[in-house]
C-alpha positions as CSV (number, residue, x, y, z in Angstrom):
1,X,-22.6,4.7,5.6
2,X,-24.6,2.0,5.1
3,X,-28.2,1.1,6.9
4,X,-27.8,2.9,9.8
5,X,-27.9,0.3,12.3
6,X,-23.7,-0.1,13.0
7,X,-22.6,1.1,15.9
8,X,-20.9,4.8,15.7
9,X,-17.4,3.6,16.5
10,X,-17.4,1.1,13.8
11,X,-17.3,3.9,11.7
12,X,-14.5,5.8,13.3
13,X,-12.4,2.3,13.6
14,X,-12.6,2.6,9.4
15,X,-11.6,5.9,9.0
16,X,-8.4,5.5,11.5
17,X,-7.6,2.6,9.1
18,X,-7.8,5.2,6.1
19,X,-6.0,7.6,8.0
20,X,-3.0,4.6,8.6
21,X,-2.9,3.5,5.1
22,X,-1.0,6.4,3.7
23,X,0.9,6.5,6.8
24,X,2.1,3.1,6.2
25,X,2.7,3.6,3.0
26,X,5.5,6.5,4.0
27,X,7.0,4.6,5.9
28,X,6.9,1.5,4.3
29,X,8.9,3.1,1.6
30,X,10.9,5.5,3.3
31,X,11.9,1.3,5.0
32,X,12.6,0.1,1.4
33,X,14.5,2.9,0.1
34,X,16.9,2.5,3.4
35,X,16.8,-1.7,3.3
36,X,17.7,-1.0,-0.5
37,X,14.6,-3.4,-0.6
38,X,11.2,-3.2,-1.6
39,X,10.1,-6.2,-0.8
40,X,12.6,-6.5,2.8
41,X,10.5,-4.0,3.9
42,X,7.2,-5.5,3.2
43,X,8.8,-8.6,5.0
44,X,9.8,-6.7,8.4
45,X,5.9,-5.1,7.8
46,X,4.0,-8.4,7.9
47,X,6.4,-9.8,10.6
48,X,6.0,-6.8,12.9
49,X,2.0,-7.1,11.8
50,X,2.1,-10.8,12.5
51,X,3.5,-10.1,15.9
52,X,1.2,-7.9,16.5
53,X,-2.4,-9.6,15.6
54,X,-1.1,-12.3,17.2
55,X,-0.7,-10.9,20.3
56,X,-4.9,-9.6,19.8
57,X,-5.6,-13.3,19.2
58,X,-3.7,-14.2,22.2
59,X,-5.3,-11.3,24.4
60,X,-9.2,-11.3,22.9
61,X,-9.0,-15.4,23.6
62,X,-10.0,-15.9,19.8
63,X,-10.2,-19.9,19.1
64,X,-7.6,-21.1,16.5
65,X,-7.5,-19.1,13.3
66,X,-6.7,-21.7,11.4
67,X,-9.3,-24.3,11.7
68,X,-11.2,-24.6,8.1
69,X,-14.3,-23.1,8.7
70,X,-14.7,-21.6,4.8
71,X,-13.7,-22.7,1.5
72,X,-10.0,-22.2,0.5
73,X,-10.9,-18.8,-1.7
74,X,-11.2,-16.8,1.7
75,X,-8.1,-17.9,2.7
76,X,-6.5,-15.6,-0.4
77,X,-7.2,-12.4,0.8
78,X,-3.8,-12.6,2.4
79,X,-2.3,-12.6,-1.0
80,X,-4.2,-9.9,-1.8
81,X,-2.9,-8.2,1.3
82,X,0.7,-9.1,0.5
83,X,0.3,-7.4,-3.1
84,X,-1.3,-4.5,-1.9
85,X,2.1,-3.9,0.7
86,X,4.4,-5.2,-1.9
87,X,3.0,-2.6,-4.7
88,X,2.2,0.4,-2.6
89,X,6.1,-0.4,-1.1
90,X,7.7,-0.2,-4.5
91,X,5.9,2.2,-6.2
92,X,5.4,5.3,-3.5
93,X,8.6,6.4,-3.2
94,X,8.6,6.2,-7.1
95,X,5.2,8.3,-7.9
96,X,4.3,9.7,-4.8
97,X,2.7,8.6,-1.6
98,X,-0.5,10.9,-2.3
99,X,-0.6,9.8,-6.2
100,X,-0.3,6.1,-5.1
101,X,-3.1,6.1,-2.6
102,X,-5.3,8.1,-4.8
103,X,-4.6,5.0,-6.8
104,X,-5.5,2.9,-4.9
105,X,-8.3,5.0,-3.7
106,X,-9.5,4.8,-7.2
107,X,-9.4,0.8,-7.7
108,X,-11.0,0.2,-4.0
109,X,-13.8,2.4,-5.3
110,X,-14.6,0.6,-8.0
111,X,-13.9,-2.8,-6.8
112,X,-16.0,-1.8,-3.6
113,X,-19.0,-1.4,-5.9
114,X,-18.9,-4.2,-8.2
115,X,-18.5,-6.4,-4.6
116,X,-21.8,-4.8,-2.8
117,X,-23.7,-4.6,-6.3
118,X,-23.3,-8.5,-7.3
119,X,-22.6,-9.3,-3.7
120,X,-19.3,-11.2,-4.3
121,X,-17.6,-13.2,-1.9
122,X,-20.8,-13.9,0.4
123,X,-21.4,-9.9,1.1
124,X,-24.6,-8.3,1.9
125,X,-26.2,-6.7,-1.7
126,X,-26.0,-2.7,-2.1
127,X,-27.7,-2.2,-5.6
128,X,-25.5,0.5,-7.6
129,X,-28.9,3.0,-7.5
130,X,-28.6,6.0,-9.6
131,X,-27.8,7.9,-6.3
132,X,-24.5,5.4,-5.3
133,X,-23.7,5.6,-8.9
134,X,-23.4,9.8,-9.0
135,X,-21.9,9.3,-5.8
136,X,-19.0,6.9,-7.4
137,X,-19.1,9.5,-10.0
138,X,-17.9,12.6,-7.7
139,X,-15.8,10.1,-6.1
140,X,-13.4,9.5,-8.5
141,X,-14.1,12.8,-10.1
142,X,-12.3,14.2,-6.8
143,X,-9.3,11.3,-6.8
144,X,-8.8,12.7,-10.3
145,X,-9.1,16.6,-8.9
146,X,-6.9,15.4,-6.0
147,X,-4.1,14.0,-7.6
148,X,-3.2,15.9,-10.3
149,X,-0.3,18.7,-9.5
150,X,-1.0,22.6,-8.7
């Protein structure tokens, strides 16, 4: 946790999100393997999920999400989004829920660091101290542990 000054429930609002992720996942591919369809069931996902957040825009009175207030490059995190659904979708049922989230675990880890070290994409700058760094270390070091059988 970073700085100490975000509220508590910000914090609890993240880890729900990690507690959905490999929830979705399940049943985002249990949905393919019955639609025959990887990628029908990452449709019905982002049109239930686009049903949904737009209803939270309509009921938080957020002004129009559309309007171009950033350069075009922010705009492609929904592609990102869409091959994150699309991969997790096809390859769960194929290599595990747990392996596949480990996975992606693993990559958001890494990615994660290299974004708050060089401060990518406009976000605030972590340095990758020696402490973050053994930390990352055990990280992974247990998404290895965690993933491998018996």
């Amino acid at each position: 946790m970073s700085g100490g000054a975000a509220p508590i429930w910000l914090s609890v609002l993240m880890l729900l999100a990690g507690f959905g992720i490999p929830i979705m996942a399940a049943l985002n591919s249990g949905l393919g393997l019955r639609l025959g369809s990887p990628v029908a069931a990452a449709f019905v996902l982002f049109i239930v999920g686009t049903i949904a957040t737009g209803l939270v825009v309509l009921a938080t009175g957020t002004t129009n999400p559309f309007r171009p207030v950033a350069p075009f490059g922010f705009w492609l995190g929904g592609l990102l989004v869409a091959f994150y659904v699309l991969s997790v979708t096809l390859a769960a049922p194929r290599i595990g829920v747990g392996n596949a989230i480990f996975l992606v675990l693993l990559g958001q880890l890494v990615s994660a660091t290299a974004i708050d070290h060089f401060a990518l994409f406009g976000a605030q700058r972590y340095p990758l101290t020696l402490t973050r760094a053994l930390g990352l270390i055990l990280m992974v070091g247990g998404v290895f542990l965690a993933r491998r059988p018996g």
